[in-house]
C-alpha positions as CSV (number, residue, x, y, z in Angstrom):
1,X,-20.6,-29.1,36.8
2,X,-21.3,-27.3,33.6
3,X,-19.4,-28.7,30.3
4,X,-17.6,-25.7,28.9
5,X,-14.4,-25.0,26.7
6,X,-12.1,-22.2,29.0
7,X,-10.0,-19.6,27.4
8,X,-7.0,-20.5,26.7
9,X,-4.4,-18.4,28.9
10,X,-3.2,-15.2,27.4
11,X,0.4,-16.3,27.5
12,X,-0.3,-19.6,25.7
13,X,-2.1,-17.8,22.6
14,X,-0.6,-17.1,19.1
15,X,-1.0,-13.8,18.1
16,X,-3.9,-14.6,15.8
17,X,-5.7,-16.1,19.0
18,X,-5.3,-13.1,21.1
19,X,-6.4,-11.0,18.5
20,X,-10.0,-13.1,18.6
21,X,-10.0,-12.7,22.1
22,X,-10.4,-9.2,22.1
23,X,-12.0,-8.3,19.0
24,X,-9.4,-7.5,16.8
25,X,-9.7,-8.8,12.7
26,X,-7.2,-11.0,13.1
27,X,-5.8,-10.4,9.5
28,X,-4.7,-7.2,11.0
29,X,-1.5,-8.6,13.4
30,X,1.2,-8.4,11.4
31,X,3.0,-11.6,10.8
32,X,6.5,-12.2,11.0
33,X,8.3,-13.9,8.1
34,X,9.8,-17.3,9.3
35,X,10.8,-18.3,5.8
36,X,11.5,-16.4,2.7
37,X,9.1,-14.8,0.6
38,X,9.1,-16.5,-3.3
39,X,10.0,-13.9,-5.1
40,X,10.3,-12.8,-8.6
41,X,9.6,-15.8,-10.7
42,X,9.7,-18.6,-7.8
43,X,6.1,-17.1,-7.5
44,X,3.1,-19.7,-8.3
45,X,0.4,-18.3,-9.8
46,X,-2.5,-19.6,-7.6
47,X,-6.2,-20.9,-8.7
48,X,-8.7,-18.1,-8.8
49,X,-12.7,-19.4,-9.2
50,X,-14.4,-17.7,-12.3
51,X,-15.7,-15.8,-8.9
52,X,-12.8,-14.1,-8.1
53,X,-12.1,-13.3,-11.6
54,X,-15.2,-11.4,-11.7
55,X,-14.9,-9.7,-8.2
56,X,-11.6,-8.5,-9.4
57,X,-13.4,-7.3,-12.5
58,X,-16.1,-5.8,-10.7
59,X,-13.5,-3.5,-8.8
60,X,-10.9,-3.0,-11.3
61,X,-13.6,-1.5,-14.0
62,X,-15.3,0.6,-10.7
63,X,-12.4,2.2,-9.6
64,X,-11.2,3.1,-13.5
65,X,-14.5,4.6,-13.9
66,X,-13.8,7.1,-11.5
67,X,-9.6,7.4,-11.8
68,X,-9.7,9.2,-15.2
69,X,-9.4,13.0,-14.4
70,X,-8.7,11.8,-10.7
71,X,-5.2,10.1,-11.0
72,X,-2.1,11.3,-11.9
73,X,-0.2,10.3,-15.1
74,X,2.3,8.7,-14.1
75,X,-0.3,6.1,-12.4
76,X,-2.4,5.9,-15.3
77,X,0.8,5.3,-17.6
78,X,1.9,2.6,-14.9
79,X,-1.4,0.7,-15.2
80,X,-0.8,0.5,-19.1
81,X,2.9,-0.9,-18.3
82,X,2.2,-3.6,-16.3
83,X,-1.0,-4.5,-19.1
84,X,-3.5,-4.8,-16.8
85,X,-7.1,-6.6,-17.9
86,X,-10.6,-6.6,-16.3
87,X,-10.7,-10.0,-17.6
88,X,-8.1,-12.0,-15.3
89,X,-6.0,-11.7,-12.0
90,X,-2.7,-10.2,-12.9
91,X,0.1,-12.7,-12.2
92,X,2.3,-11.8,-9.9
93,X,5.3,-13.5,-11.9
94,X,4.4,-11.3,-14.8
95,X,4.5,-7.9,-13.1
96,X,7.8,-8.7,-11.2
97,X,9.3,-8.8,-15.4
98,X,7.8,-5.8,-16.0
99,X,9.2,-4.1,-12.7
100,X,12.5,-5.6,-13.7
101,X,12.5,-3.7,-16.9
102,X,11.3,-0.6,-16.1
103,X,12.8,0.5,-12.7
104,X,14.7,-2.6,-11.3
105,X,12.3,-3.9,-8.5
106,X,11.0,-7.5,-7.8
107,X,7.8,-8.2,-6.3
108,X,7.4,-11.4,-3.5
109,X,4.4,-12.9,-2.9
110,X,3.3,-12.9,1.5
111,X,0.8,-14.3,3.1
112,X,-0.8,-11.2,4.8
113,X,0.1,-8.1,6.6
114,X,3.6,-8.6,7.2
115,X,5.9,-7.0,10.2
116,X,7.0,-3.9,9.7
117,X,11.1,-5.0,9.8
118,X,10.1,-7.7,6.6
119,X,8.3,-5.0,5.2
120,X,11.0,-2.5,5.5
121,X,14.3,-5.2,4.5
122,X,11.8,-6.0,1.2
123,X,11.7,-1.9,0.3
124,X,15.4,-1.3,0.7
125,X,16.1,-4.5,-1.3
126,X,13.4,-3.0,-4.4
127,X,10.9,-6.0,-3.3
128,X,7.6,-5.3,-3.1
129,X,5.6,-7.6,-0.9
130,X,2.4,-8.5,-2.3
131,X,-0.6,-10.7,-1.5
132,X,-2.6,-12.9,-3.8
133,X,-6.1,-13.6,-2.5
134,X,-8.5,-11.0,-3.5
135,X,-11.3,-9.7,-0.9
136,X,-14.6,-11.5,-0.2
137,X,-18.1,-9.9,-1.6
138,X,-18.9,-8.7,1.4
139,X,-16.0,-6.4,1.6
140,X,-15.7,-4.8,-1.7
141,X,-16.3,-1.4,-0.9
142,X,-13.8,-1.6,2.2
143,X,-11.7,-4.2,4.0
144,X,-9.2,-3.2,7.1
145,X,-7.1,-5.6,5.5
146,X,-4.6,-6.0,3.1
147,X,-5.3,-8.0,-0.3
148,X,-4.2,-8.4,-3.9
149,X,-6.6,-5.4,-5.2
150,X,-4.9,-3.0,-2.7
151,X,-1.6,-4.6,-3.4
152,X,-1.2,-4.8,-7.2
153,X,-4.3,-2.1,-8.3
154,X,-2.9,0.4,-5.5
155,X,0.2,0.3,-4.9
156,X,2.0,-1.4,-8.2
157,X,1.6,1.1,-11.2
158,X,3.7,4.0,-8.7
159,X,6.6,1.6,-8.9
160,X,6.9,1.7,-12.4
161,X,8.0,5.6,-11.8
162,X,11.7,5.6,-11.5
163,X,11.3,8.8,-9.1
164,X,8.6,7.0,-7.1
165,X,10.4,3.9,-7.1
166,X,13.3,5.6,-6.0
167,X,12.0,7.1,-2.5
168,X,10.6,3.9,-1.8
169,X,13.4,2.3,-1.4
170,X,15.0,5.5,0.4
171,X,11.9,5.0,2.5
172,X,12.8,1.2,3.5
173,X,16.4,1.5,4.3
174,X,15.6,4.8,6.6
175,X,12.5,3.2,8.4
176,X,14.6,0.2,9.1
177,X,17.4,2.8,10.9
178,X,14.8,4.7,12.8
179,X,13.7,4.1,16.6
180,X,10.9,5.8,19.1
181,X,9.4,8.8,17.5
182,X,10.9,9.0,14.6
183,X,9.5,5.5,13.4
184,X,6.5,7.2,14.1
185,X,7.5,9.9,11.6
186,X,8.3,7.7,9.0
187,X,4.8,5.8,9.3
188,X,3.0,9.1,9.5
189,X,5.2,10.4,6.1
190,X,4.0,7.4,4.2
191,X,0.4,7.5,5.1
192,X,0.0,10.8,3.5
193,X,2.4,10.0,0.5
194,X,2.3,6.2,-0.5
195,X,-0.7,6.0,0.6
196,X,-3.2,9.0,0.7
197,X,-0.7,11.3,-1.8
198,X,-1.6,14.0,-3.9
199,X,0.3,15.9,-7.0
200,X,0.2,19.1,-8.6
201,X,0.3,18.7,-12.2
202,X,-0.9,21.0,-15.4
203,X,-4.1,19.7,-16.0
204,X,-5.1,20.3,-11.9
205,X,-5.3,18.2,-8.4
206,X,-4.2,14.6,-8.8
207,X,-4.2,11.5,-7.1
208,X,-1.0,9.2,-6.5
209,X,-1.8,7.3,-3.1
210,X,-2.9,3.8,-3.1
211,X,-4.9,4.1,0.0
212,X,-7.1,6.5,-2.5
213,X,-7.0,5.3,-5.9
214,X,-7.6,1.3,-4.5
215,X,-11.1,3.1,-2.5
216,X,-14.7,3.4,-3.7
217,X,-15.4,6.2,-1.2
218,X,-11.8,7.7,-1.0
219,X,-11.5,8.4,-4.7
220,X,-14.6,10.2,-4.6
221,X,-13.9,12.3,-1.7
222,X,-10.0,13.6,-2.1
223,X,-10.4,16.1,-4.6
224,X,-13.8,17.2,-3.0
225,X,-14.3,20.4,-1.3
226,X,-14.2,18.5,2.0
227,X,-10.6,18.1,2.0
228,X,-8.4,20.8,3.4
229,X,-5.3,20.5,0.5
230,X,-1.6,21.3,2.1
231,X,1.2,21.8,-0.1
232,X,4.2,19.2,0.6
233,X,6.3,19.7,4.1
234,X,8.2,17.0,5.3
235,X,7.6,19.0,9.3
236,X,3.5,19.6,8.4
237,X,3.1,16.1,7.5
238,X,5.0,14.1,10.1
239,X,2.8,16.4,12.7
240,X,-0.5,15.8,11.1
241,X,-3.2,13.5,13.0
242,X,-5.0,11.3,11.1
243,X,-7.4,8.1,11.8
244,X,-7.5,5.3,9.3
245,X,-11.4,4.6,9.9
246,X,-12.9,7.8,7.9
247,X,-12.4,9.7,5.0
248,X,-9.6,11.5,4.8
249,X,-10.3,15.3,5.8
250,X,-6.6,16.5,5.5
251,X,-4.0,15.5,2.7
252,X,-0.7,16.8,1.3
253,X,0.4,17.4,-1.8
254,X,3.4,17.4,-4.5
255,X,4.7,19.6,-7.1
256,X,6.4,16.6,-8.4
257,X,7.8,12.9,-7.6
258,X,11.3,14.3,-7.8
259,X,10.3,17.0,-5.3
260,X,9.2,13.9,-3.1
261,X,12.1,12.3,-3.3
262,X,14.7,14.7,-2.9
263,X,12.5,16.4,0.5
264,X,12.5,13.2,1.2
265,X,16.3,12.6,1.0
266,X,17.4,15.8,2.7
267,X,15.0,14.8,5.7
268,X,16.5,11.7,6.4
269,X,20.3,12.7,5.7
270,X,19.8,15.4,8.7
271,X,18.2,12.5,10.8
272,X,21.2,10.1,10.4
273,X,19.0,7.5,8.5
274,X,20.7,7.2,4.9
């Protein structure tokens, strides 16, 4: 008789088990909060080798190199608010005072990709859920899952725009409302706003979507003539197909943050979701 370890039975897996079973990264199952989150300053700052320090370096300076003439202001004015540094981690502590002061939100620190209810109930409270281990050197240019770089780089600086900040939280009390298809909307509405966004302003075609500004290859390519460009409607976007493996070939843009907000607002109000 051959000595062998047999599978384990599907039933009697964790998530994370299945998920090596059939060749899924498990850092990609969502994981439900048992416990809650620290938050705001019950967050710990972790230790970071001189490593990590300098892949956080590495990809904050990149990704600045290319954001000047690519981002919008009110990104590039919410990376000077919350004082970011090539030179260390940013403490999640820290930027939770900052997001107190500017626009009332908290962020939590969470251990990975987080269910979509937790994620939601965060958003409608003004909590931002963030991670705090940074992506290994084999993954700098892209990882399919979430980390600090994505987290705080990405997403943060948006949330120090009240108008931004604003539909966000619009955004998690709705999506915790919504059921069947129009979940599906909602995820479909924040891919090609929170995360691959675009605005309008005076100086030309900017960039607002962390999924974009947080890439190598993304920031490179969403203002190229390779994207088709299509001005903001709520029933064009939560149609649109899109695949989260390649570059972007189709993205939507704004006028202006309060334009999100209040197309976002009227869209929901007709739904029932507010």
């Amino acid at each position: 008789m051959k000595n062998h370890k047999s599978e384990p039975a599907l039933e009697e897996t964790t998530a994370y088990e299945r998920a090596a079973l059939e060749g899924i990264d498990p850092r990609c199952i969502p994981q439900i909060l048992t416990n809650r989150a620290p938050e705001d300053q019950d967050i710990n700052y972790p230790y970071y080798s001189d490593e990590e320090h300098d892949r956080w370096k590495l990809l904050y300076e990149r990704q600045m190199s290319f954001l000047q003439g690519r981002a919008c202001n009110e990104y590039l004015e919410g990376v000077q608010k919350l004082s970011f540094t090539p030179e260390k981690i940013p403490a999640l502590k820290e930027l939770s005072t900052i997001f107190k002061q500017t626009t009332g939100w908290k962020i939590a620190r969470v251990p990975g990709l987080i269910h979509e209810k937790d994620f939601f109930e965060m958003l409608r409270r003004k909590v931002f859920p963030s991670t705090d281990y940074i992506r290994g050197e084999n993954e700098l240019d892209y990882t399919p899952a979430p980390d600090l770089f994505h987290d705080i780089f990405g997403h943060m600086p948006m949330l120090t725009n009240p108008d931004f900040a604003s539909f966000y939280s619009m955004f998690g009390k709705a999506a915790l409302k919504a059921e069947g298809i129009i979940r599906k909307q909602l995820e479909t509405f924040h891919w090609f706003t929170a995360e691959f966004g675009l605005i309008k302003q005076s100086d030309g075609m900017r960039i607002y979507g962390a999924g974009i500004v947080s890439s190598l290859g993304e920031v490179q390519h969403a203002l190229s003539e390779n994207v088709e460009v299509i001005n903001f409607d709520v029933e064009k976007i939560i149609t649109q197909d899109y695949d989260v493996w390649h570059l972007q070939p189709v993205l939507f843009y704004i006028d202006s943050f309060e334009q999100l907000e209040k197309g976002f607002t009227k869209w929901v109000k007709r739904l029932g979701l507010t």
